[in-house]
C-alpha positions in Angstrom: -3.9 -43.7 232.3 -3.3 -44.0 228.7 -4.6 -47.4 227.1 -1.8 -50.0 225.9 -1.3 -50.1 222.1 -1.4 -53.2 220.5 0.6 -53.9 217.3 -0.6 -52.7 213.9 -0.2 -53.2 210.6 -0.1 -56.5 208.9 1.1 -59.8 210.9 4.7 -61.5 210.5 4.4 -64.5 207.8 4.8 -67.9 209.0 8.2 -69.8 207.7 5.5 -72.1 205.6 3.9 -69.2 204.1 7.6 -67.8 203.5 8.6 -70.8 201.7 5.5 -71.0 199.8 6.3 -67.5 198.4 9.8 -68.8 197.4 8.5 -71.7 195.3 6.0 -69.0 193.8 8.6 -67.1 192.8 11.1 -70.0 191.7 7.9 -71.5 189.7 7.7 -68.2 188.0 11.6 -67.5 187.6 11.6 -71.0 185.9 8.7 -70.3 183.3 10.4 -67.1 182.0 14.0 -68.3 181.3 12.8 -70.7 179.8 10.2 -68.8 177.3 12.5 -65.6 177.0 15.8 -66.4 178.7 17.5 -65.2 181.5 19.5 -62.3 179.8 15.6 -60.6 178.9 13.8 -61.5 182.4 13.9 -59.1 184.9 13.2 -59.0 188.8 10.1 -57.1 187.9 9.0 -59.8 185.6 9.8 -62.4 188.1 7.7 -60.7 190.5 4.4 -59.7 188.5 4.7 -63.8 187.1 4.4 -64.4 191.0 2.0 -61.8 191.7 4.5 -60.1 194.0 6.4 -57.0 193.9 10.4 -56.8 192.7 11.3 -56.0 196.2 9.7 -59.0 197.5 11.6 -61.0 194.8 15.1 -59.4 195.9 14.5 -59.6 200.0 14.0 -63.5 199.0 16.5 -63.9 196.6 20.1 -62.1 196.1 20.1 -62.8 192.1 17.6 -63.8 189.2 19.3 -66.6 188.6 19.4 -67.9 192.8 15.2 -67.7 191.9 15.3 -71.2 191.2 17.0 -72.6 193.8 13.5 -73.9 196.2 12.7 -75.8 192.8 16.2 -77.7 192.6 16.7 -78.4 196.4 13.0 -79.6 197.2 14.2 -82.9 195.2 17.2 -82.8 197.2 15.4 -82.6 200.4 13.2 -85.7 199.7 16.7 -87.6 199.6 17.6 -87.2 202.6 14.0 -87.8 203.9 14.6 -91.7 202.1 17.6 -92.1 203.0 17.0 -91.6 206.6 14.0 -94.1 205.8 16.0 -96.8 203.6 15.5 -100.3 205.4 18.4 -102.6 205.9 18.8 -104.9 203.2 16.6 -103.0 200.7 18.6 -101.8 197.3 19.3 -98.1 197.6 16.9 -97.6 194.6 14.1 -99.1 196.4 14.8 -96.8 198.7 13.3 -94.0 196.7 10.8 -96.1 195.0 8.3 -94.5 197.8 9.1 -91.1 196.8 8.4 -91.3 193.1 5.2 -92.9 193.8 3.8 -90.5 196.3 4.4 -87.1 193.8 1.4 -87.5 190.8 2.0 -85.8 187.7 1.0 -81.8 188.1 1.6 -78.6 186.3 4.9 -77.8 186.9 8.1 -75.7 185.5 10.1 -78.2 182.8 13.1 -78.4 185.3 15.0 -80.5 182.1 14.8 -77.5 180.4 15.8 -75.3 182.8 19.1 -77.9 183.4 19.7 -77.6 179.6 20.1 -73.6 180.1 22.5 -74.1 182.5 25.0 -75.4 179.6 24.7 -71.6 178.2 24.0 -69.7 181.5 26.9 -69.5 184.2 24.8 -68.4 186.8 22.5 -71.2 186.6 24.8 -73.9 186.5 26.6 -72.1 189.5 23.1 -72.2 191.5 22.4 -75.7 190.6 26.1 -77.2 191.6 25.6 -74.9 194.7 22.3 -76.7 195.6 24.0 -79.9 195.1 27.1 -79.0 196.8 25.2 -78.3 200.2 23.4 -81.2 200.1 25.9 -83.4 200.6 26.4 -83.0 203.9 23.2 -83.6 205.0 22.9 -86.9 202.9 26.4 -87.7 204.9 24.7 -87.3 208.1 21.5 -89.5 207.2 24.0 -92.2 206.1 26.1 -92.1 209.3 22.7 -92.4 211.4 22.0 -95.2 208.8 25.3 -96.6 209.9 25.9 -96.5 213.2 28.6 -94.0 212.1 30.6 -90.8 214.3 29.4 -87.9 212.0 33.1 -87.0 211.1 33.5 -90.2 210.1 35.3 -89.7 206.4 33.4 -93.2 204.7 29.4 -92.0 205.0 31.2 -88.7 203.3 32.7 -90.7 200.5 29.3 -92.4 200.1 27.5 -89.4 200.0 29.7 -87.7 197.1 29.0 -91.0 195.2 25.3 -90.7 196.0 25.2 -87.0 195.1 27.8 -87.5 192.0 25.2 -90.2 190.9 21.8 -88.0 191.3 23.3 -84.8 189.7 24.8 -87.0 186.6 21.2 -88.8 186.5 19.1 -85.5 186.2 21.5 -83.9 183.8 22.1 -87.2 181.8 17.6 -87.3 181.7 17.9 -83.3 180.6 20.1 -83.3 177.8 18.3 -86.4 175.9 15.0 -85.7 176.5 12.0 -87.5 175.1 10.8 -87.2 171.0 8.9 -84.4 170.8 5.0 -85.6 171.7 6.2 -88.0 174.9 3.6 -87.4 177.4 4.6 -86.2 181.1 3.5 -89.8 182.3 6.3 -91.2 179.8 9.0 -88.7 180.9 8.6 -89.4 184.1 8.7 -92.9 184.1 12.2 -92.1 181.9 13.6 -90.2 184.8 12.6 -92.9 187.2 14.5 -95.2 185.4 17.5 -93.2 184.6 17.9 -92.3 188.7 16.9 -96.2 189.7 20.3 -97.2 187.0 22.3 -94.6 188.4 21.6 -95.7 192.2 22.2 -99.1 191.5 25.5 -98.2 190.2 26.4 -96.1 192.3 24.9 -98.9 195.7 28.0 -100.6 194.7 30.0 -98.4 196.7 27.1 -97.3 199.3 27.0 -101.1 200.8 
């Protein structure tokens, strides 16, 4: 009788530990374009900035530029998360006063900047309307549960490409004026808030 083998070699990564890896990657990505831009980075960069190799970086992601992606849709994500937690009644921009609250200032990549290369970089803005552009069905469905509403029903549709219109014109509006030179990240912050809290409001006008 022969004994039966068990599987060697290094065990399969958990989908947590997979997206973790992305952000790493996307973090570092980020941090390059924006001290060298995107023309000079290269994949191998990307990956020793991660502290991974370039084939991890391309089995991840099919372009440089698609590298920052897990940074743009994680704010994107925690949308739909309030939305599917806005109370009746409530103002849409209370809605996502939770969120703001609950994410302290950290270390992380100047996403304004990286918006503001995407005025001079096709691929970027192509990434960052992409990231937007599949969100919006997913902020449909979380208004049609809201509602009461068939999922192919065409008015939580509408009201999502009002609620994404206003989001995506928010960020970009806070990225190309950004704060005097010496603004603290507490300041900027609290600038972003308040440009996304005027763009809701406007845009709540239509939501109902």
């Amino acid at each position: 009788m022969t004994a039966t083998r068990g599987r060697t070699g290094r065990p399969p990564l958990t989908e947590e530990r997979k997206a973790a890896i992305r952000l790493e990657i996307a973090r570092a990505a980020v941090g390059l374009f924006i001290a060298q831009g995107v023309a000079a980075t290269t994949g191998e960069q990307i990956g020793r900035a991660a502290g991974v190799s370039a084939r991890t970086v391309w089995r991840y992601f099919p372009t440089k530029e698609s590298c920052v992606r897990p940074l743009l849709s994680t704010g994107l994500d925690t949308v739909v998360a309030a939305l599917r937690q806005w109370r009746p009644g409530r103002p849409l921009q209370d809605a996502f006063d939770h969120v703001w609250a609950a994410r302290p200032e950290e270390a992380v990549p100047d996403v304004g900047a990286l918006l503001r290369l995407t005025r001079t970089e096709p691929g970027l803005r192509a990434v960052w309307l992409q990231t937007h552009d599949e969100a919006e069905p997913a902020f449909a469905r979380a208004l049609a549960e809201r509602a009461g509403l068939p999922a192919d029903d065409v008015r939580p549709a509408v009201r999502a490409a009002m609620l994404n219109a206003a989001l995506r014109t928010a960020v970009e509006h806070h990225a190309w004026h950004p704060p005097e030179p010496g603004t603290g990240p507490a300041t900027a912050q609290a600038d972003l808030r308040a440009t996304l809290r005027t763009a809701l409001a406007v845009a709540s006008a239509g939501l109902g």
